[in-house]
C-alpha positions as CSV (number, residue, x, y, z in Angstrom):
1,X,73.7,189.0,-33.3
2,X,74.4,191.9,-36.3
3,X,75.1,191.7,-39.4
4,X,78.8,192.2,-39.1
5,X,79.0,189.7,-36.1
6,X,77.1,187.0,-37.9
7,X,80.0,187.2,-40.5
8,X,82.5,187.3,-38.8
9,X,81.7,184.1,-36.6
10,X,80.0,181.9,-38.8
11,X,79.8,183.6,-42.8
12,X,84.3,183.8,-42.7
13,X,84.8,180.9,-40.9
14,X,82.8,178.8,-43.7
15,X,84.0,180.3,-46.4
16,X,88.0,179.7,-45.1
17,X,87.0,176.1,-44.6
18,X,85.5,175.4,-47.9
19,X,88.6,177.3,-49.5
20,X,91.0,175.6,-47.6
21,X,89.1,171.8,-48.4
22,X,89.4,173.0,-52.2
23,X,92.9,173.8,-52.5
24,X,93.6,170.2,-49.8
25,X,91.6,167.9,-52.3
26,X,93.0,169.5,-55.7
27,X,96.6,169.2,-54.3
28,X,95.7,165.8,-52.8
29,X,94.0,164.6,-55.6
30,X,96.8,165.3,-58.2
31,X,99.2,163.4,-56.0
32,X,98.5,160.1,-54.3
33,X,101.3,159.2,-52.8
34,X,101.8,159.3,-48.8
35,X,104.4,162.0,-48.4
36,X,102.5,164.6,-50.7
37,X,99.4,163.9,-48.8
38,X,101.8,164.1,-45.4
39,X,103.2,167.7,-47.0
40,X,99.9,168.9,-47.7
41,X,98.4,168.1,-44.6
42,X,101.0,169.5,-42.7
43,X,100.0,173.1,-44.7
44,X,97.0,172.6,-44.3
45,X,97.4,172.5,-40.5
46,X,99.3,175.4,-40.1
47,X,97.3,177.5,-42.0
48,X,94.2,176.2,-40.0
49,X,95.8,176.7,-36.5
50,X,96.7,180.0,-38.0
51,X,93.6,181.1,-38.8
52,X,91.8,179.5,-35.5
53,X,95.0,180.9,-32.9
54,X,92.8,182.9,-30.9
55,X,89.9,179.8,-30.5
56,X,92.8,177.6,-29.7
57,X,94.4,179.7,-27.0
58,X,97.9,179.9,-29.4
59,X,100.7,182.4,-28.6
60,X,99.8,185.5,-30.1
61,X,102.2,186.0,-32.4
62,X,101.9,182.0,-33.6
63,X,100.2,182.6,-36.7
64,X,102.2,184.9,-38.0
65,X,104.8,182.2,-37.4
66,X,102.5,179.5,-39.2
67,X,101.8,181.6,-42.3
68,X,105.7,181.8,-42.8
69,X,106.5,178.3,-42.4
70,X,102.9,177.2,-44.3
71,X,104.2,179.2,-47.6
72,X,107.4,177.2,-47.5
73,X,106.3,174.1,-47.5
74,X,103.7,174.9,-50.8
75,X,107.0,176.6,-52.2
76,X,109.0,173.5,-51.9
77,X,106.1,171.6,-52.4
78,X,106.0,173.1,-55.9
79,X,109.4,172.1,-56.9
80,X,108.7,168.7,-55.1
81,X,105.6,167.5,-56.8
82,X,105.3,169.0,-60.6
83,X,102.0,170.0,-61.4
84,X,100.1,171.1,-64.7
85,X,99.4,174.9,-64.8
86,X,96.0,174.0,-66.3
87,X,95.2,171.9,-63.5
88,X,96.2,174.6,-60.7
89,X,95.6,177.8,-61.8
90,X,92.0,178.0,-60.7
91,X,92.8,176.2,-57.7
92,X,96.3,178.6,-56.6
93,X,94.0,182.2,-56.8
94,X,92.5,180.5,-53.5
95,X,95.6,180.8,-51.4
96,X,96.3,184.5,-51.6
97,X,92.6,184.5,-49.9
98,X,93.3,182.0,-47.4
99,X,96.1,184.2,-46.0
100,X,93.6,187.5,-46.7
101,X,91.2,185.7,-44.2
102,X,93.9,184.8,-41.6
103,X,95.9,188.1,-41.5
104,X,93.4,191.1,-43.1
105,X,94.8,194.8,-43.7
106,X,98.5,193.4,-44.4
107,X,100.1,192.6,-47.8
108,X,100.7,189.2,-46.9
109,X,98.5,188.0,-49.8
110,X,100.3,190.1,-52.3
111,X,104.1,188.4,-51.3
112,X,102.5,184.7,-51.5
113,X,101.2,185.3,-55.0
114,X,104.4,186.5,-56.0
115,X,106.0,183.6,-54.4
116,X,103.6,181.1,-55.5
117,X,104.5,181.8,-59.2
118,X,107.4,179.5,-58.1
119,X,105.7,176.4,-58.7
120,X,105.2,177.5,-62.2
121,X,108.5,177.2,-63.4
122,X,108.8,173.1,-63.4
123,X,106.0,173.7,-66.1
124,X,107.6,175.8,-68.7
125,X,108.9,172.8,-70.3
126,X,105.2,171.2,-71.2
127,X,103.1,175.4,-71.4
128,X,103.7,178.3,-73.6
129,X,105.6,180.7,-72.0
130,X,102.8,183.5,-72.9
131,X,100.2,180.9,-71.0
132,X,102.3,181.2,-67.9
133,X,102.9,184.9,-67.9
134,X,98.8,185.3,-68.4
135,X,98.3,182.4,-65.2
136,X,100.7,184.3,-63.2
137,X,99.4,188.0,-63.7
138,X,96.1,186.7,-63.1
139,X,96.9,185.1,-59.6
140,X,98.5,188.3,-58.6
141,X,96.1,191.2,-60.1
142,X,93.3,189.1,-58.5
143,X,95.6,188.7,-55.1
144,X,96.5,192.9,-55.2
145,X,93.2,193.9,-56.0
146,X,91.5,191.8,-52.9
147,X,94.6,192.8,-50.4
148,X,94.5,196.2,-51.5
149,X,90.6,196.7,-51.0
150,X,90.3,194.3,-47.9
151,X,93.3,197.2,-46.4
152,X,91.4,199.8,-46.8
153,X,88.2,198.1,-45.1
154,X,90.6,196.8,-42.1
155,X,91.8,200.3,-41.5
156,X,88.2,201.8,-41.8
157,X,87.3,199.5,-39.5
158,X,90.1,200.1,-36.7
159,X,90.0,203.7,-37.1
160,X,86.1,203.0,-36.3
161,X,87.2,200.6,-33.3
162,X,89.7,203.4,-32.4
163,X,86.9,205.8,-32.0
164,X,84.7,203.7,-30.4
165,X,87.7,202.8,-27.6
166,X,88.2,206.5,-27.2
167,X,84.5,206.6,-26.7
168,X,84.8,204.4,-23.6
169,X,88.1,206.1,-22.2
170,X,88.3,209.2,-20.3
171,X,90.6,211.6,-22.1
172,X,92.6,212.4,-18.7
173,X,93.5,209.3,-16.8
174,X,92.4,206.9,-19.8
175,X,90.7,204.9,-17.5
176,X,87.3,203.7,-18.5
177,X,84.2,206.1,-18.3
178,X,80.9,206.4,-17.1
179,X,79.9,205.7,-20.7
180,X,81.9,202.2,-20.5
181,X,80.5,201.2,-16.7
182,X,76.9,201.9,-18.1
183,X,77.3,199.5,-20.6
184,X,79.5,196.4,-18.7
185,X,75.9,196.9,-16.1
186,X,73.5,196.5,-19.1
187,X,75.3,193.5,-20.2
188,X,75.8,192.0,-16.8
189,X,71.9,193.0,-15.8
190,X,71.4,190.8,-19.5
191,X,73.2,187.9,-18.2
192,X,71.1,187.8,-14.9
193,X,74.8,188.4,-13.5
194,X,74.6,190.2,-9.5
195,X,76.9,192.6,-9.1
196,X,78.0,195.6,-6.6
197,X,78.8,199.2,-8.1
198,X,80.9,201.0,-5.6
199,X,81.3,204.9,-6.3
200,X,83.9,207.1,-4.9
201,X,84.2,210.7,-3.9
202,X,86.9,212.4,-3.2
203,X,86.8,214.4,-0.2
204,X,89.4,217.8,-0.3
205,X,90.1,217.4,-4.0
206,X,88.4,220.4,-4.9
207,X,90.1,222.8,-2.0
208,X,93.5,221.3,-3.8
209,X,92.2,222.1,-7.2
210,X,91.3,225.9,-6.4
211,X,94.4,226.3,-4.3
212,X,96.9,225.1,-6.9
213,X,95.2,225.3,-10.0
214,X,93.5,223.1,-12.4
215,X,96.7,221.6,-14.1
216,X,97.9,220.3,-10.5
217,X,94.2,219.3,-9.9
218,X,94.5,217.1,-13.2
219,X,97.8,215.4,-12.3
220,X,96.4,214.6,-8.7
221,X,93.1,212.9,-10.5
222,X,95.8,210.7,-12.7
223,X,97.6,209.8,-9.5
224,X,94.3,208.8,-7.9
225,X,94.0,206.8,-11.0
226,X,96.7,205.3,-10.9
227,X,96.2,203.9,-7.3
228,X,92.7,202.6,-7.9
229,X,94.2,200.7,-10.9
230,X,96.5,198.1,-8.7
231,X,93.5,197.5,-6.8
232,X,91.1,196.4,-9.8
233,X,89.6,198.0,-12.8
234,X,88.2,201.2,-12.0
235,X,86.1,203.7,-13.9
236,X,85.9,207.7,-14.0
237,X,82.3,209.2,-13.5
238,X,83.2,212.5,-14.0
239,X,85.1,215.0,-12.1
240,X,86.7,213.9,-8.6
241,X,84.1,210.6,-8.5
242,X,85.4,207.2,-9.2
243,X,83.7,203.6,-9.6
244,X,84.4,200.0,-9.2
245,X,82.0,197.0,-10.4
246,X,82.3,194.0,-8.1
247,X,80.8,190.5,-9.7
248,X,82.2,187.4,-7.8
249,X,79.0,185.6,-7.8
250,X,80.3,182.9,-5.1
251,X,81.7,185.9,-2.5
252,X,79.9,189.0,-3.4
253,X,79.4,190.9,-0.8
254,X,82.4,190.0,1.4
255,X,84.7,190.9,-1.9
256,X,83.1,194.3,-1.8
257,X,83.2,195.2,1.7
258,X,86.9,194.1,1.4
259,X,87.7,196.6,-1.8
260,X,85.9,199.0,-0.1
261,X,88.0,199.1,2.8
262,X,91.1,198.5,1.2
263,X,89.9,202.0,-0.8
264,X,89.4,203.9,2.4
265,X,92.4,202.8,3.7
266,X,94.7,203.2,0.6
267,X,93.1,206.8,-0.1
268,X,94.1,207.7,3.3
269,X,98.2,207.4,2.4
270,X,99.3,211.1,0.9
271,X,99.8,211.9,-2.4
272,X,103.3,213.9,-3.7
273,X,102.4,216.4,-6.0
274,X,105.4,219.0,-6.3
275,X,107.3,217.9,-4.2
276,X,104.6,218.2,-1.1
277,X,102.6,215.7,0.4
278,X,99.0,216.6,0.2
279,X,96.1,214.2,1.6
280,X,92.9,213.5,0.3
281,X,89.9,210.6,1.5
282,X,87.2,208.7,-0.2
283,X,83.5,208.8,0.9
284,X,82.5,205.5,-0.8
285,X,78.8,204.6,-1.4
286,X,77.5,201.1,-2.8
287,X,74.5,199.5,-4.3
288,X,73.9,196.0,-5.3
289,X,72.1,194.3,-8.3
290,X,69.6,192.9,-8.2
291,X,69.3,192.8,-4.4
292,X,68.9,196.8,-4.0
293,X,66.9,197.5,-7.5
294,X,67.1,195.8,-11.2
295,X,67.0,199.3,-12.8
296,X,70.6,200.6,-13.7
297,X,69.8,204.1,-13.3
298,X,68.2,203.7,-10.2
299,X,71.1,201.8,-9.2
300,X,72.9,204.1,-9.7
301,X,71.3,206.8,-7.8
302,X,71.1,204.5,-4.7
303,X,74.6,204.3,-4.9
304,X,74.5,208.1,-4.9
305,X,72.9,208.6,-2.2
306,X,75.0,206.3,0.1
307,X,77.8,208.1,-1.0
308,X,76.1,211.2,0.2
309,X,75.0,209.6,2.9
310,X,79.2,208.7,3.8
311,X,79.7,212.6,3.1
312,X,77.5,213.6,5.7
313,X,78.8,211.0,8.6
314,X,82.4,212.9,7.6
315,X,85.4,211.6,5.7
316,X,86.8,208.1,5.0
317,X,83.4,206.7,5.2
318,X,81.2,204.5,3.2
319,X,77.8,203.3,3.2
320,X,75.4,200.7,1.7
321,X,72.3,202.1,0.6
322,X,69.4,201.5,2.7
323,X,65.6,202.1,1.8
324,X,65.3,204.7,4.2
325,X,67.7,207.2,2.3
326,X,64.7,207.4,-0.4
327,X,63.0,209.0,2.3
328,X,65.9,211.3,3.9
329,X,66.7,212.6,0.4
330,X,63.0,213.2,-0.5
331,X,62.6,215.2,2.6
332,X,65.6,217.0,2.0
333,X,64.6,218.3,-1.6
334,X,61.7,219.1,0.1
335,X,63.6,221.2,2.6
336,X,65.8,222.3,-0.3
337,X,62.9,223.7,-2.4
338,X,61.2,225.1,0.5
339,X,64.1,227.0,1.9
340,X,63.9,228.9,-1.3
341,X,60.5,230.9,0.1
342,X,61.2,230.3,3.4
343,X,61.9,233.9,4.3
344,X,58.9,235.6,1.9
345,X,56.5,233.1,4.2
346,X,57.9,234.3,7.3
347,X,59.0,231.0,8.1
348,X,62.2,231.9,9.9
349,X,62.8,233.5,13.0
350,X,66.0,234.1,15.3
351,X,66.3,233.2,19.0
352,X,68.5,234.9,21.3
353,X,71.1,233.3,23.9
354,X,72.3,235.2,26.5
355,X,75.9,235.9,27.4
356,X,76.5,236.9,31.3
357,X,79.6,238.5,32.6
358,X,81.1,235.2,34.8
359,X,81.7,237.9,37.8
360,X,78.0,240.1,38.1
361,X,76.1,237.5,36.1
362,X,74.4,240.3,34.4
363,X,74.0,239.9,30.9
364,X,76.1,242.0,27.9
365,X,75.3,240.6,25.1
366,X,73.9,237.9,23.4
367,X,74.4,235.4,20.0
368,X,71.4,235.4,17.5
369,X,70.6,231.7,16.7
370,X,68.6,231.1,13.6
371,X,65.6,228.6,13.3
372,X,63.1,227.5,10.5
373,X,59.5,226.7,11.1
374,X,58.3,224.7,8.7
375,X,54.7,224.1,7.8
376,X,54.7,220.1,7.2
377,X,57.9,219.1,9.2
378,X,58.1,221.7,11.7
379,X,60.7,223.2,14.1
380,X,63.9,221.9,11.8
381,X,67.1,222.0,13.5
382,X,69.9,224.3,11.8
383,X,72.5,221.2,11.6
384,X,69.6,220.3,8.7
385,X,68.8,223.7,6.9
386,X,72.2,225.3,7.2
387,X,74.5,222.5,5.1
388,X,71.3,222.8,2.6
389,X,71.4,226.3,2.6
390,X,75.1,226.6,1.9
391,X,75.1,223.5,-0.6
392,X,72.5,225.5,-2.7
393,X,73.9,228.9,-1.8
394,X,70.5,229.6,-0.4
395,X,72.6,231.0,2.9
396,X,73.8,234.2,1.3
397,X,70.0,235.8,1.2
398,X,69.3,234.3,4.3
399,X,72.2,235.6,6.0
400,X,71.9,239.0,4.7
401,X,68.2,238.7,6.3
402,X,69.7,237.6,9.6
403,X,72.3,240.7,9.5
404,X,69.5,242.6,9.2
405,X,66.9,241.6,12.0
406,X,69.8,241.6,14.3
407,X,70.9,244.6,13.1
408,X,67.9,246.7,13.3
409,X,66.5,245.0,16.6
410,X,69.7,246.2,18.2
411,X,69.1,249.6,16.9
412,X,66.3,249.5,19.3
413,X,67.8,247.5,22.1
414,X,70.3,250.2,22.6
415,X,67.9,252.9,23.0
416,X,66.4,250.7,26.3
417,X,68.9,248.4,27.4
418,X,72.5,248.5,28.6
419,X,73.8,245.7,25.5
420,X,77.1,245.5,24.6
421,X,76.6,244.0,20.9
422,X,74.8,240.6,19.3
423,X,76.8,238.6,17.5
424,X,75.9,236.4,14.3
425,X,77.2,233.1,13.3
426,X,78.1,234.0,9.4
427,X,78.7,231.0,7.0
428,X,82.1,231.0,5.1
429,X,80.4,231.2,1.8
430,X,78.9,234.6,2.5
431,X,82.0,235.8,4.1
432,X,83.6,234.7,0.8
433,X,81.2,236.7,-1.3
434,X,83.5,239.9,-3.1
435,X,81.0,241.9,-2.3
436,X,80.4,240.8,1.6
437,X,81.8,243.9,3.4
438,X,79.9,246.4,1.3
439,X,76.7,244.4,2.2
440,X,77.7,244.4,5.8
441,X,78.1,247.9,5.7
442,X,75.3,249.1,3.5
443,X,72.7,247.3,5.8
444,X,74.7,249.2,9.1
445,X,73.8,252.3,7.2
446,X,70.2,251.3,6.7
447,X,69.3,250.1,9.9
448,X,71.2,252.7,11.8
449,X,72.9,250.6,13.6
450,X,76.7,251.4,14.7
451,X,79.5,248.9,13.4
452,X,80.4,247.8,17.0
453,X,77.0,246.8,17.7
454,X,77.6,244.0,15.5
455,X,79.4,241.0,16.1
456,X,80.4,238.9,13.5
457,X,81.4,235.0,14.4
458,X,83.3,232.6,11.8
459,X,84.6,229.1,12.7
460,X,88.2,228.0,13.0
461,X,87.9,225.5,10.4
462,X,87.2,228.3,8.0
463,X,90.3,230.0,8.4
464,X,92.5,227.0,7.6
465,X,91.7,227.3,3.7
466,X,93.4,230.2,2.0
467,X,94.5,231.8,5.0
468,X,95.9,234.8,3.7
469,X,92.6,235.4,1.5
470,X,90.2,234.9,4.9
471,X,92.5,237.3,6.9
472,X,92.2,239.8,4.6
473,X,88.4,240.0,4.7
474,X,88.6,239.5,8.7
475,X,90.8,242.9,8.3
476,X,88.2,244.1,6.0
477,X,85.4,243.4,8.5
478,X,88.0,245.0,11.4
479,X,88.1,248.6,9.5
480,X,84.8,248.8,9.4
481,X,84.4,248.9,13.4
482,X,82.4,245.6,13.3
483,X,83.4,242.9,16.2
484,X,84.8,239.5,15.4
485,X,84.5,236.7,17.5
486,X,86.6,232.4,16.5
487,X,83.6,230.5,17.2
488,X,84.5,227.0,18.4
489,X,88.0,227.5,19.1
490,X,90.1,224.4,20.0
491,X,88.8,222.4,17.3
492,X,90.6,223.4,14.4
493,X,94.3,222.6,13.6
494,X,95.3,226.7,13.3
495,X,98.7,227.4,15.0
496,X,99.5,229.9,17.7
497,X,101.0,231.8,15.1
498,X,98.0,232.7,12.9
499,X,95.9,233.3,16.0
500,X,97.9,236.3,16.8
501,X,97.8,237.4,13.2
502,X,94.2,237.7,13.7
503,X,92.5,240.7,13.8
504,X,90.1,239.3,16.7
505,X,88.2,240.5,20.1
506,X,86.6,237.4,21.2
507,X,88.0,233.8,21.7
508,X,85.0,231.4,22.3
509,X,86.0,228.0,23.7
510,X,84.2,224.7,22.3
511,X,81.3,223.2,24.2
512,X,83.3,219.7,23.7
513,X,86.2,221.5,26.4
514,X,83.7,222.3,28.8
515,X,81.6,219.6,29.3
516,X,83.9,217.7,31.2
517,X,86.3,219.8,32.4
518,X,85.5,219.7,36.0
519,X,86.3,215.9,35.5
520,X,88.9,215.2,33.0
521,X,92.5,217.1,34.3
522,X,93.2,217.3,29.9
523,X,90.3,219.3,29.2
524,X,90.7,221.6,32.2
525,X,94.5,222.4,30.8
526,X,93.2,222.8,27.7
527,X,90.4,225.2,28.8
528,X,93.0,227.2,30.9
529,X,95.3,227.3,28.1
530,X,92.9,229.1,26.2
531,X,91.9,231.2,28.5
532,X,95.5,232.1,29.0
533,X,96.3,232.8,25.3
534,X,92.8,234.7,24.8
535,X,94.2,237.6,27.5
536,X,97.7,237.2,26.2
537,X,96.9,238.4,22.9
538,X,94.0,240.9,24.4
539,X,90.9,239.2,23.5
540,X,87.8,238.7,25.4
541,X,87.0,235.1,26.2
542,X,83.5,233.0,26.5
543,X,83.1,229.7,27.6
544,X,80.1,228.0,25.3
545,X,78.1,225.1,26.4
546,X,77.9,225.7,30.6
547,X,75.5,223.9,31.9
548,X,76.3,223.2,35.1
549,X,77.1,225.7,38.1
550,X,80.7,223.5,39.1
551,X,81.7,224.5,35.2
552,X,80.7,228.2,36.0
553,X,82.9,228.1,39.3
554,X,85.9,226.4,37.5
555,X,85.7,229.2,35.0
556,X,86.0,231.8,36.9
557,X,88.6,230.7,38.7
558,X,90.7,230.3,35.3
559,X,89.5,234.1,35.3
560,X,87.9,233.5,32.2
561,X,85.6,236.9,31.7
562,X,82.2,235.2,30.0
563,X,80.2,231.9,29.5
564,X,76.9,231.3,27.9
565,X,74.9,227.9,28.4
566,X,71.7,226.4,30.1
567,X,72.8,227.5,33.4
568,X,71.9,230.9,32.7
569,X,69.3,230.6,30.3
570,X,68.6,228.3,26.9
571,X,68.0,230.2,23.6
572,X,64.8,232.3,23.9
573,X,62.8,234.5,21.8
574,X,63.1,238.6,21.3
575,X,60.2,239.3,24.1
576,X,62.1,236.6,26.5
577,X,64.8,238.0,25.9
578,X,63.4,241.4,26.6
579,X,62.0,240.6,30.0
580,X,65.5,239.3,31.2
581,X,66.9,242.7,30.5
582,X,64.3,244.3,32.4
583,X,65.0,242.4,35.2
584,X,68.7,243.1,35.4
């Protein structure tokens, strides 16, 4: 306990009560009769419930109330039972502070000295007037002077607690910040309280943000707010991530796991922000004190990485941290600081699939699959490296390096082989880049290898966001002869409209379509439909993912024109790849 606390619980308190016995007795003790000591007591009462309200759970505008009605009755009181200025005077400069000590930074004080100077006039008779006017100035220059300077300290010390407050809010939704939660966990860790901290990220918050701007991105965080709030007290990290503290010491864990789900499931309902409905999830991730660590920064860092660990299992999800995530994110800042060198050590290489005309089964061309070697770990699969890549924007020198290989290996293909093109799976961050079309084209130039050579793949998914943006660089891409393949198609949510807006020459149908579309009657419409729509609009079509030679025969009798798949041949390297042209 401080300084300032230890006054203001034990120091005041003391001093009120020896104040408020002085100015009892004295009144007391000049009057023994049994209703002066009733009228006095009842004062005294009211101005000690006044001053203890809060301790005694009282309305909170009750002392207010009691001051009024305490001041009355020493008024009346005055009139009532005559006393001696000489006898009082001392004694009546102790009520101004009794109501300074009950009601601090108001000029309560200075209105009771004035009206105390009541009780002075039943004494004019037996006191020199000049004796009164001195008593009566001093009571109030001694009751002005202490209001005036205890104001002054009362509003110094709200504008400090003002400050302080507004050190614990976030400016935007004025919800408490990360600043606030950090302290409510020291103070519960001090208690030996348990406790859950829940975080929250919001999943598509950013594509809203860069789509419509940072103003509507800062109304849709106060709307977020606002929905966490009728589910509990919620805090703001920073940026789109939120938090909750859970302490029910009898329930704990099931009262989390039930907030957490009533999150996911209230995040899930759409949001109107001008006039549209736009939809957003949570990936929630939790930790739990002390069963999970006793450290609060660690604590928080597990609780990190479960929400990370929700990201990565997709949206709407949440996680409890586990141990084992210590290991999954060491390894992957391992990966993530070894990608950096990964291509001056010559630690990646490409693989080629074939792709085989459904009719002659002779191959045409093929897709370049990247892989990483790595010295400790090994042979890492790209659904690892690639989000790491991107996340850290590693992918846009590795994908220029892939452009390359391909790009100059085909140079030499074409001199030998009868090869249509190789395509390359390019990430939507480096098609995003401003300068990505001048870095297609400059390595084209350098490697001497012609524009239609090259195919270029992008996903579905990646066309959704800013459509009109993406199709421009697809036409930029277009003009400069290169070939464009929709990887995955069938996946996404794009229309039949955009599709034909397109500027596109190869339709690839999902793996998920073929794999049991001998079987299931919906995935063989769904195959044929695409295959339909692909020639419609003039587009070649490969099937990805055949494996089995009943898929091949179903293909082509949709007449679709290509497949690739472990029927003809896995992903191999250049010289396999080599010997399979020579044989055809």
């Amino acid at each position: 306990m401080n300084v300032r606390q230890l006054a203001q619980h034990l120091l005041l308190p003391f001093l009120f009560l020896i104040l408020l016995a002085i100015v009892f007795i004295t009144f007391v003790s000049l009057h023994h009769t049994q209703i002066a000591l009733m009228t006095y007591g009842t004062a005294a009462t009211l101005i000690f419930s006044a001053y203890f309200s809060q301790q005694l759970n009282l309305p909170e505008g009750y002392k207010y109330y009691a001051c009024f009605i305490s001041v009355i009755v020493l008024i009346i009181s005055g009139f009532v039972f005559i006393n001696d200025i000489e006898e009082i005077e001392e004694m009546y400069t102790f009520i101004p502070f009794l109501y300074l000590l009950i009601l601090p930074g108001t000029m309560w004080p200075i209105l009771v000295s004035f009206l105390l100077l009541s009780a002075y006039f039943p004494s004019l008779e037996n006191n020199e007037l000049v004796d009164v006017i001195e008593d009566g100035l001093e009571l109030i220059v001694i009751a002005t002077f202490a209001t005036i300077m205890t104001y002054f300290q009362q509003s110094s010390l709200d504008r400090m607690r003002l400050f302080r407050s507004e050190s614990y809010t976030d400016y935007l939704t004025r919800l408490p910040n990360r600043k606030k939660i950090m302290k409510h966990m020291h103070s519960l860790q001090e208690q030996q309280q348990a406790f859950a901290l829940i975080i929250i990220d919001l999943d598509s918050f950013k594509s809203i943000n860069d789509q419509l701007g940072h103003l509507a991105g800062d109304e849709m965080l106060c709307l977020v707010a606002k929905r966490l709030e009728k589910m509990g007290k919620p805090y703001r990290l920073w940026g789109d991530e939120f938090a909750f503290l859970v302490c029910d010491q009898d329930e704990l864990h099931q009262q989390t796991d039930k907030l957490t789900k009533q999150i996911i499931a209230t995040e899930k309902q759409p949001y109107l922000l001008n006039n549209k409905k736009y939809y957003i999830s949570a990936c929630v991730g939790i930790s739990f004190l002390p069963d999970d660590s006793n450290d609060i920064e660690i604590l928080c860092s597990y609780a990190d990485l479960a929400m990370y660990q929700s990201k990565s299992i997709g949206k709407s999800a949440f996680t409890y941290f586990e141990k084992q995530f210590i290991e999954t994110i060491a390894r992957r800042n391992e990966l993530e600081s070894d990608l950096k060198n990964a291509i001056e050590k010559q630690q990646l290489f490409l693989l080629y699939q074939p792709k085989v005309d459904i009719q002659s089964g002779k191959i045409f061309s093929a897709e370049a699959l990247l892989r990483w070697l790595h010295p400790k770990y090994g042979l890492i699969s790209p659904f690892e490296f690639i989000p790491i890549a991107e996340q850290n924007r590693e992918i846009i020198p590795i994908g220029q390096w892939v452009l390359e290989q391909v790009c100059i290996q085909m140079s030499q293909w074409k001199t030998q082989y009868c090869l249509e093109n190789i395509a390359v799976n390019v990430s939507s961050i480096q098609l995003t880049e401003p300068n990505f079309t001048a870095t297609v084209q400059a390595i084209l130039n350098k490697s001497n290898c012609e524009p239609q050579w090259l195919e270029i793949e992008q996903t579905e998914s990646w066309l959704i966001h800013d459509q009109e943006y993406n199709i421009n660089i697809l036409k930029q891409l277009k003009e400069l002869g290169v070939s464009l393949a929709l990887d995955d198609f069938g996946t996404g949510y794009s229309s039949l409209s955009q599709i034909a807006r397109l500027p596109l020459d190869v339709l690839k149908i999902d793996k998920c379509f073929i794999d049991n579309c001998v079987s299931n009657r919906d995935d063989h419409m769904v195959v044929r439909t695409i295959i339909q729509l692909g020639q419609n609009l003039g587009m070649k079509i490969v099937a990805e993912g055949v494996e089995h030679e009943e898929q091949r025969q179903l293909l082509a009798t949709e007449q679709c024109e290509y497949y690739q798949g472990y029927l003809f041949s896995k992903p191999i390297s250049t010289i396999e790849f080599e010997t399979l042209l020579k044989a055809q």
